[in-house]
KOLZADREN-392073 format. One record per residue: residue in one letter; y, z, x of N, C-alpha, C in turn. Coordinates in steps of 0.2 Angstrom, whole numbers, plus 5000, padded with zeros to 4 digits. Each point is the difference from the previous one (the first is absolute). Layout:
aYZXYZXYZX
...
//
This chain:
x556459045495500250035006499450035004
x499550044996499450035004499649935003
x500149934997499549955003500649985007
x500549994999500650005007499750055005
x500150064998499850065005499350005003
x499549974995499350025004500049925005
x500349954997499849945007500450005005
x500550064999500549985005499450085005
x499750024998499850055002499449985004
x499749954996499649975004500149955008
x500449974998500149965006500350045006
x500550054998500050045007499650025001
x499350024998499550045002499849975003
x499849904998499749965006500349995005
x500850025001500249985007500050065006
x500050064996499950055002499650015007
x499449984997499350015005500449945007
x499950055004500349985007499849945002
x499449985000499649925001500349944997
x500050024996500449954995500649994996
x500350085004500649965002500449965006
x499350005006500049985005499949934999
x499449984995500049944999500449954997
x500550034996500749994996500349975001
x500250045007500550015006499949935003
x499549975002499649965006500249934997
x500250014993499849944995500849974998
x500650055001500649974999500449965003
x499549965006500349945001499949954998
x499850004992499849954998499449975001
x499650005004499249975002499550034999
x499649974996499250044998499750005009
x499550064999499650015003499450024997
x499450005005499550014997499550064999
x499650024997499850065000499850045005
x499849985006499750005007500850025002
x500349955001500950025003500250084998
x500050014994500450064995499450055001
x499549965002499750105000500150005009
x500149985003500150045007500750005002
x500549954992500950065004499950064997
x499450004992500350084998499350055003
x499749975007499750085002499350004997
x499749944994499450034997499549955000
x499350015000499549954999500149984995
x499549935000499949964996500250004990
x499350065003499850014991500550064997
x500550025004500650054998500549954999
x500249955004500449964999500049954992
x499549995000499849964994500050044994
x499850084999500350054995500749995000
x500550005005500650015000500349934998
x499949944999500249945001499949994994
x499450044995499749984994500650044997
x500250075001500250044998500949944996
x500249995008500649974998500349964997
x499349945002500049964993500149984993
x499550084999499950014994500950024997
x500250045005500650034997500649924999
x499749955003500449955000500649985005
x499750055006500550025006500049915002
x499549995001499549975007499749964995
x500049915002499749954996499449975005
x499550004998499449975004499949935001
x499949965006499949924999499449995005
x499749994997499149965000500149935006
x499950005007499849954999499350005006
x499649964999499250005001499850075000
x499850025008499650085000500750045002
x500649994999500550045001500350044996
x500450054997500450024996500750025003
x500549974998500650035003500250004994
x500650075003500450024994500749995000
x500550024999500649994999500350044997
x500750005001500550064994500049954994
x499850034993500249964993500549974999
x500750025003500649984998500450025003
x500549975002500950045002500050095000
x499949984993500250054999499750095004
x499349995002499650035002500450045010
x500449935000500150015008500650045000
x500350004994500850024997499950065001
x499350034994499950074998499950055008
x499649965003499750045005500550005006
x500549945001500750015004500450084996
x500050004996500550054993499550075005
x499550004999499650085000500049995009
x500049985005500249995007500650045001
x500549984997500750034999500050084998
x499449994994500350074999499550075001
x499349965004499650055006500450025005
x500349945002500650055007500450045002
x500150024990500550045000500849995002
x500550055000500649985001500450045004
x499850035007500350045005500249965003
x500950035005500149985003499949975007
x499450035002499649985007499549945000
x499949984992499449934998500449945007
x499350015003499949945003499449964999
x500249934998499149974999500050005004
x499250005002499549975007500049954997
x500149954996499749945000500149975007
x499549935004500449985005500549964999
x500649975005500550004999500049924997
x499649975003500049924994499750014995
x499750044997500050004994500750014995
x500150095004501050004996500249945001
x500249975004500449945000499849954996
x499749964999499649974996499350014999
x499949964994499150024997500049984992
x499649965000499750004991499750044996
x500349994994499850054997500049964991
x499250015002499649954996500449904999
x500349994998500349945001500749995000
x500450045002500750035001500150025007
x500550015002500350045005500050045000
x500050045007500150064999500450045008
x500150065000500350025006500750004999
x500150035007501050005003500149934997
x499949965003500149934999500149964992
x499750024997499749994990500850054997
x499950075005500650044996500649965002
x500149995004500649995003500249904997
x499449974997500349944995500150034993
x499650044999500250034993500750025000
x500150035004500850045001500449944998
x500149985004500349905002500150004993
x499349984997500349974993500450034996
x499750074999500450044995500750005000
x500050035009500950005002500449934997
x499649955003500549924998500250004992
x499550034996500149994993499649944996
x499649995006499349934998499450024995
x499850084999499650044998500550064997
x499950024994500250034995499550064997
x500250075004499450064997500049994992
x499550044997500050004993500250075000
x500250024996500250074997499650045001
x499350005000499550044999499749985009
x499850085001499849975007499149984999
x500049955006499349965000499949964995
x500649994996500049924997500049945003
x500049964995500049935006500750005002
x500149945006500950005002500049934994
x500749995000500349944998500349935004
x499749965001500449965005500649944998
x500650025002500650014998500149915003
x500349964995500349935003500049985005
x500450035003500150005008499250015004
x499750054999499550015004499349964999
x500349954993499349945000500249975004
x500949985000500349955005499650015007
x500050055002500050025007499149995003
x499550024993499349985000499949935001
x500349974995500049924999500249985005
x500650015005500049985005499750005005
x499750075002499450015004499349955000
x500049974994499549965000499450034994
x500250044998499650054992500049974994
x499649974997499949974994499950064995
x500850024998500150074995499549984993
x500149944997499949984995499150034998
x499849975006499050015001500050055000
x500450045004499750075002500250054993
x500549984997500050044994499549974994
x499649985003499449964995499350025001
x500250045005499350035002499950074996
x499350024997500050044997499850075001
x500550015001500350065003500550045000
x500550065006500550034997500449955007
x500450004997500549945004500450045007
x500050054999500650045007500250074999
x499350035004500450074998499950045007
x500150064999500050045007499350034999
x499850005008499350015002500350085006
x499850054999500350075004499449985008
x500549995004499750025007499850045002
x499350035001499950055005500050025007
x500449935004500250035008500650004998
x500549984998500549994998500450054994
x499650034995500350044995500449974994
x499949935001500749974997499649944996
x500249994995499849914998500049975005
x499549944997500049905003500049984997
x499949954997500249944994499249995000
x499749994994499350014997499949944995
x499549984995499949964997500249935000
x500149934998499849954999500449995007
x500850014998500449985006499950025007
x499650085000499950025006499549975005
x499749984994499249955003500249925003
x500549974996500249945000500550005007
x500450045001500450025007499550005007
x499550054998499450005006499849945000
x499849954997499649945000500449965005
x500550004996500649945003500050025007
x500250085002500150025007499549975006
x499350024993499549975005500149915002
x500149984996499949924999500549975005
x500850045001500549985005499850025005
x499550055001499950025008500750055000
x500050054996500650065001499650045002
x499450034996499550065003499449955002
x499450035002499349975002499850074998
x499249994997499550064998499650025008
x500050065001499350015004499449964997
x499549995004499549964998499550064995
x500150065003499450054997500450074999
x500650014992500350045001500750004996
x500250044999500949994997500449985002
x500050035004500649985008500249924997
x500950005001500549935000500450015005
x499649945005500650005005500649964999
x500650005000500649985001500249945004
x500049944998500049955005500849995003
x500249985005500850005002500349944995
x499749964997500249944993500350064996
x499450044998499850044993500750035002
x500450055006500450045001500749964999
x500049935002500549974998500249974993
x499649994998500049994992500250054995
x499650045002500150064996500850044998
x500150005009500350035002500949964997
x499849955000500649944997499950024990
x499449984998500150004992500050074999
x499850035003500150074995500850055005
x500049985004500850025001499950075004
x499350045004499950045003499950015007
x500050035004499850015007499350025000
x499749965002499250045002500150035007
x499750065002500150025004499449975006
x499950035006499449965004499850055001
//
């Protein structure tokens, strides 16, 4: 338990420092940037940026990829974009008057790390649960269960269930929104949803950013398989 306590002690400490949780931040839409990038979203020079970048690394935050005179980094894994979505939540605390400032297409839609995320992400997550396609586990922040019917309904979408549960990873669980307050749907599935939406032309990525625009196909689609009203 004391080796629990003191790594879990550590790594708050490295997200702590405001710069580097700036740079954190910068990185959850899945896309490395490079050193030069990440020290002027978090405010700092060069050789402050590269202490901070070393820093996180080390902690296994942040994976570093070499290519020629470059270095870009990247979040280590899922799981990273999870943890830092979870402490978002619970930095803004829980008064009645909480209104994100995030801008307004980001709530609406936005990625998050290789997932969905936003009004838009909540309000598929809903969909499934309510239909009875996805199945909570008993424990909360388990994985979901996806229920006969709701492979029916993936497979018909066009989702190669089989592959996706083959991928090495947690297959479907709830990811906690920070504009939203609420779950999206997270891991293999969540990733595999996104891909698809991309691939039909449902959403489209900004070119330089989180932001998922909603296409009028994406609105009909959507709004036919998963049995919802999107609003406009």
């Amino acid at each position: 338990m004391a080796v629990t306590d003191l790594a879990m002690s550590r790594v708050a400490a490295a997200i702590a420092e405001p710069a580097r949780a700036r740079m954190l931040c910068a990185l959850m839409d899945g896309h490395a940037r490079t050193s030069t990038e990440l020290a002027v979203i978090a405010g700092v020079g060069p050789p402050t940026a590269s202490a901070h970048l070393a820093r996180l690394t080390e902690m296994t935050l942040l994976r570093r990829y070499v290519q020629g005179r470059h270095r870009y980094y990247a979040l280590e894994d899922p799981r990273v974009a999870e943890a830092l979505e979870g402490l978002m939540v619970i930095g803004q605390g829980d008064t009645p008057t909480f209104a994100p400032n995030t801008p307004q297409r980001l709530c609406f839609a936005r990625t998050c790390y290789d997932h969905m995320a936003g009004e838009l992400a909540v309000t598929l997550h809903d969909a499934c649960v309510g239909a009875d396609w996805l199945t909570p586990a008993a424990e909360a922040g388990s994985d979901y269960h996806l229920t006969e019917k709701g492979e029916r309904v993936f497979r018909d979408m066009g989702l190669d269930v089989p592959t996706v549960r083959a991928r090495r990873r947690r297959f479907a669980r709830p990811c906690m929104d920070w504009s939203e307050r609420r779950p999206h749907l997270a891991g293999a599935l969540g990733a595999a949803l996104l891909d698809h939406a991309i691939g039909r032309e449902w959403v489209r990525r900004d070119l330089d950013g989180r932001a998922l625009r909603l296409t009028s196909r994406g609105r009909q689609a959507l709004e036919r398989r998963f049995h919802i009203e999107i609003p406009d």
